[in-house]
N, C-alpha and C positions, 0 to 999 in steps of 0.2 A: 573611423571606427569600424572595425570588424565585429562579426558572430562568429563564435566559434559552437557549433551543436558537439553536446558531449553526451556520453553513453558509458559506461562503466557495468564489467561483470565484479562480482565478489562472492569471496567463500564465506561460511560460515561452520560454526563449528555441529557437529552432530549432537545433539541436547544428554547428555549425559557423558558425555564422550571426555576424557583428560583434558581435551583443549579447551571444551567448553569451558572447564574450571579452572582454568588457568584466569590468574590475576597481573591483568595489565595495567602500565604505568596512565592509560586512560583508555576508556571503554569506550568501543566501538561495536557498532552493530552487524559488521563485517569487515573482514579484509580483501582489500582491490586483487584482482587475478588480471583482470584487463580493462583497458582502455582504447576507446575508439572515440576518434573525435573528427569531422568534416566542418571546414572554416567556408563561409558565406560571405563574402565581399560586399563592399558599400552599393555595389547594383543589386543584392539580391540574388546574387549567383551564386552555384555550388562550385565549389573550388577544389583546392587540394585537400586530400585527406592523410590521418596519421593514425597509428594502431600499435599497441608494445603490451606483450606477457609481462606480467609482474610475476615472480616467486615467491609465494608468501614467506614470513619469516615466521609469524606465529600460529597462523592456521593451517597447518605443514599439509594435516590431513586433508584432502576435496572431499567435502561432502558429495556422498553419491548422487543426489536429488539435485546439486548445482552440475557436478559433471554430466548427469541427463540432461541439464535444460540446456547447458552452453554446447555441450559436446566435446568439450577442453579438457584433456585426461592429466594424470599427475605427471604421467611422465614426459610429455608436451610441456608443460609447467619449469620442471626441473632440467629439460632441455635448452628451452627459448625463453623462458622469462628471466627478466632482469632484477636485479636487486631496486626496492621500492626507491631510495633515492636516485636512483641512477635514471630510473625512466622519468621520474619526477621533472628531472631537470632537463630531460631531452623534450618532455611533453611544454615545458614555460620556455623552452627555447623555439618549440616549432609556433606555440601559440605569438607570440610575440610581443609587443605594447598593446594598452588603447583597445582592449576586448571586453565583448558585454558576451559569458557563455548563456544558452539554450537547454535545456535536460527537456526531455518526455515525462514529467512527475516532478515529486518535491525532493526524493532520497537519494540522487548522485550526488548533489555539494553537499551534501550534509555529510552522505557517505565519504568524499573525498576529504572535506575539512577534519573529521577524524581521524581519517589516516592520517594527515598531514598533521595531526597534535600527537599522534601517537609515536611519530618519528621526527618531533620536535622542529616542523617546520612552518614557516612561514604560512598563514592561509588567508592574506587579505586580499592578494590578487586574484582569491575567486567572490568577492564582493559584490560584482555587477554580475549579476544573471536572472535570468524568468523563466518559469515551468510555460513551456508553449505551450502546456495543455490547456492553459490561462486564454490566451491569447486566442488560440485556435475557438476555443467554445463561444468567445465575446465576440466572435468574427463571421461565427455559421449558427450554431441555434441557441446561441446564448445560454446552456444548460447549464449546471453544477455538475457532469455526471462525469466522473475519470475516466474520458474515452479510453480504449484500448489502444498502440499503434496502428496495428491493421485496420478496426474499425476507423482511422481517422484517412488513412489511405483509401478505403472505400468509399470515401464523403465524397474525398477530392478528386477518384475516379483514377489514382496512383497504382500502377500492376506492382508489387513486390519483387526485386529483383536481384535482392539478398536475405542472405537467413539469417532469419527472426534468433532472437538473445544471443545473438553474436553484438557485441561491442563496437565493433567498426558497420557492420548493416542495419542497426536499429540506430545509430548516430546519422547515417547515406539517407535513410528512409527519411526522417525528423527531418530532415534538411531539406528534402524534397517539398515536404510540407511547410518548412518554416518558408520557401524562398516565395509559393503563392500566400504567406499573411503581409501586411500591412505592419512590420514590424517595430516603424516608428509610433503609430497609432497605440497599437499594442502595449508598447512601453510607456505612452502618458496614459493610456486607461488601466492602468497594468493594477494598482492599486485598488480601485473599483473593484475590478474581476475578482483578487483575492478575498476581497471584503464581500461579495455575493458568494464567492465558496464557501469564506467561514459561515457562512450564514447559511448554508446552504445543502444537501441530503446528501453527496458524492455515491447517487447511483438513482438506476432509473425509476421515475417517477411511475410507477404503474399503474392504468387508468381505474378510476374509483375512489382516488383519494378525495379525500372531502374537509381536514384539516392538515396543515402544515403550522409547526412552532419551536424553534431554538430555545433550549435553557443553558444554565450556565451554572459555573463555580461548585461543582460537584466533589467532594474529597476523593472518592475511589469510585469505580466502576460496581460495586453493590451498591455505595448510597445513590447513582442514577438512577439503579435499574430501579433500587425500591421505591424510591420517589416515580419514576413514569408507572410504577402498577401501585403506588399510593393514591396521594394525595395530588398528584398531577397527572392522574387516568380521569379526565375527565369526560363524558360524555358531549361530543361536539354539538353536539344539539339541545341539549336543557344542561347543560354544565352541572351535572352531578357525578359524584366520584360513581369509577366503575369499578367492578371486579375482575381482577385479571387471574389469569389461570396458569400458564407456564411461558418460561420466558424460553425460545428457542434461537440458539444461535449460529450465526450464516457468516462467510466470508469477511473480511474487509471489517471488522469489532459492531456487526450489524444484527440486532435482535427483533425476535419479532416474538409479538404473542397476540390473544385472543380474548379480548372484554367485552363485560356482559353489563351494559346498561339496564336495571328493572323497569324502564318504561321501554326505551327505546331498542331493546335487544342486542345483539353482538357489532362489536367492531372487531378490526386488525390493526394493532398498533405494531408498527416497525418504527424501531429507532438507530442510530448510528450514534456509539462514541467517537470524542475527537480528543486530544489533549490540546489544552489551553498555553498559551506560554507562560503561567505560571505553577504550571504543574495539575493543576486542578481541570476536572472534566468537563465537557461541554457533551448537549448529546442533541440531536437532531432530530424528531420527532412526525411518523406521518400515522393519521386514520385514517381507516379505509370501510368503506361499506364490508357490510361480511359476505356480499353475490360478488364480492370484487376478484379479482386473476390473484391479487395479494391473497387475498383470504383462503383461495382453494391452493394454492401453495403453501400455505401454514397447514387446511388440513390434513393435505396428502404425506407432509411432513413428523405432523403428527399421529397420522394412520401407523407408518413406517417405525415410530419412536417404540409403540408401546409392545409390538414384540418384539425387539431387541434388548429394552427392557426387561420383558419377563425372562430372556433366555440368559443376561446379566447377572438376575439376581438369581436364578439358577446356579450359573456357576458358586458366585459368591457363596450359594448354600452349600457346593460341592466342597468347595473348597474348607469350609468351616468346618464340613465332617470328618474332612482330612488331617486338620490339624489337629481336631481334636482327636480324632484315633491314633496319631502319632504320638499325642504326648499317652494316651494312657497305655501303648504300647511299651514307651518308656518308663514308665512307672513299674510295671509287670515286668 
């Protein structure tokens, strides 16, 4: 049995854009532009690698923000990439039998298994695989945090020696890393790890916390938030509800806001949504003292909100004068 570490760019469409509103025969959350894959042998070794432009067929347009990150222009694209079946079948021909793939996160097979329903293909030969990011954290400091690539190259003391969101160098990179883990290991505690992520904050703990606690079974992302600044704002220290003040939001579906216990004074509650595999929310929940690094991050954040605010509903006022002076212009 082989690893084969995989890496995948994709487009997406621009949020208002034609393609966006195009109705496909099954939703996908992008379409593949490339693939880069580097196969790791039963020693542990970095072996050959493989790389193929895809041409998208329905997201014709490159998003400018994917063409910044990858560097991959349209007409690169429509020069060198191949029609999605065709590399499909070059990519399970180089892969070969008897493979368990690798990704750096959870959204390459997912992202791939969509494409491949979207072009009515086969997706059970990608069944065996694991997010080394799993593996890697169970191996060095045990965290829940989604290390970064580079951050994970700097642990292992790895120089970079290809460019970053390129498909074939961030596949080279992961592979570097996967060949120093313990990869059989990895795969019988493989379930564990997942199971302390789900449970777990995917990002960094920062020092001051003083409660940690997972809920569950949420319908939408208002009935979490209301519930963590309800009747689940509880005060970590005499467990009475708090009052929360605004809920502000950061990267990655991660909120944070500011509660005020009447005995005990302020906390910083940050929480993370996750979706559950039943559709329903889970959220992840940390307190923090309010002299915490968390907390003077909410303020400063806060400082920054409330004149952009005022300069907001500014316009909104301008703007209101405007329409109104246009219609009674119209009237006259």
């Amino acid at each position: 049995m082989e690893h084969i570490v995989l890496d995948m760019e994709w487009n997406q469409p621009w949020p208002g854009s034609p393609s966006a509103k195009k109705v496909l025969p099954v939703q996908i959350r992008g379409e593949i532009i490339q693939i880069g894959a580097v196969r790791l042998t039963q020693a542990g070794e970095v072996a050959d690698e493989f790389q193929v432009l895809i041409r998208p067929k329905y997201y014709r347009r490159l998003n400018r923000r994917v063409s910044k990150l990858t560097g991959i222009k349209e007409a690169r694209l429509k020069e060198e990439g191949l029609p999605f079946l065709e590399a499909m079948e070059r990519f399970r021909a180089w892969c070969g039998e008897d493979v368990v793939f690798l990704t750096w996160g959870f959204d390459d097979i997912g992202i791939l298994r969509e494409n491949l329903r979207l072009f009515g293909q086969d997706e059970g030969w990608t069944s065996r695989w694991y997010n080394a990011q799993m593996i890697f954290n169970a191996q060095t400091d045990g965290s829940n945090s989604q290390k970064a690539l580079k951050t994970a190259l700097e642990i292992f003391g790895i120089q970079p020696s290809r460019p970053a969101h390129d498909a074939l160098g961030d596949a080279y990179h992961t592979a570097l890393i996967c060949a120093r883990l313990d990869l059989e290991r990895g795969a019988r505690e493989y379930d564990q790890a997942l199971k302390d992520h789900d449970n777990g904050f995917h990002g960094a703990e920062l020092p001051g916390c003083v409660c940690r606690k997972v809920f569950y079974d949420y319908p939408s992302k208002n009935a979490a938030l209301a519930a963590m600044n309800g009747p689940e704002n509880l005060c970590p220290v005499c467990q009475r509800q708090m009052l929360g003040s605004r809920w502000f939001a950061q990267p990655g579906h991660r909120y944070m806001d500011m509660a005020t216990c009447a005995e005990h004074g302020k906390f910083l509650i940050r929480v993370r949504l996750s979706d559950q595999p039943d559709g329903k929310i889970r959220v992840s929940r940390l307190t923090y003292e309010a002299t915490s690094e968390a907390a003077q991050a909410y303020a400063r954040r806060a400082e920054k909100a409330d004149p952009e605010e005022r300069r907001g509903a500014s316009r909104r006022r301008r703007r209101r004068r405007t329409a109104v002076a246009e219609v009674r212009a119209e009237q006259e």
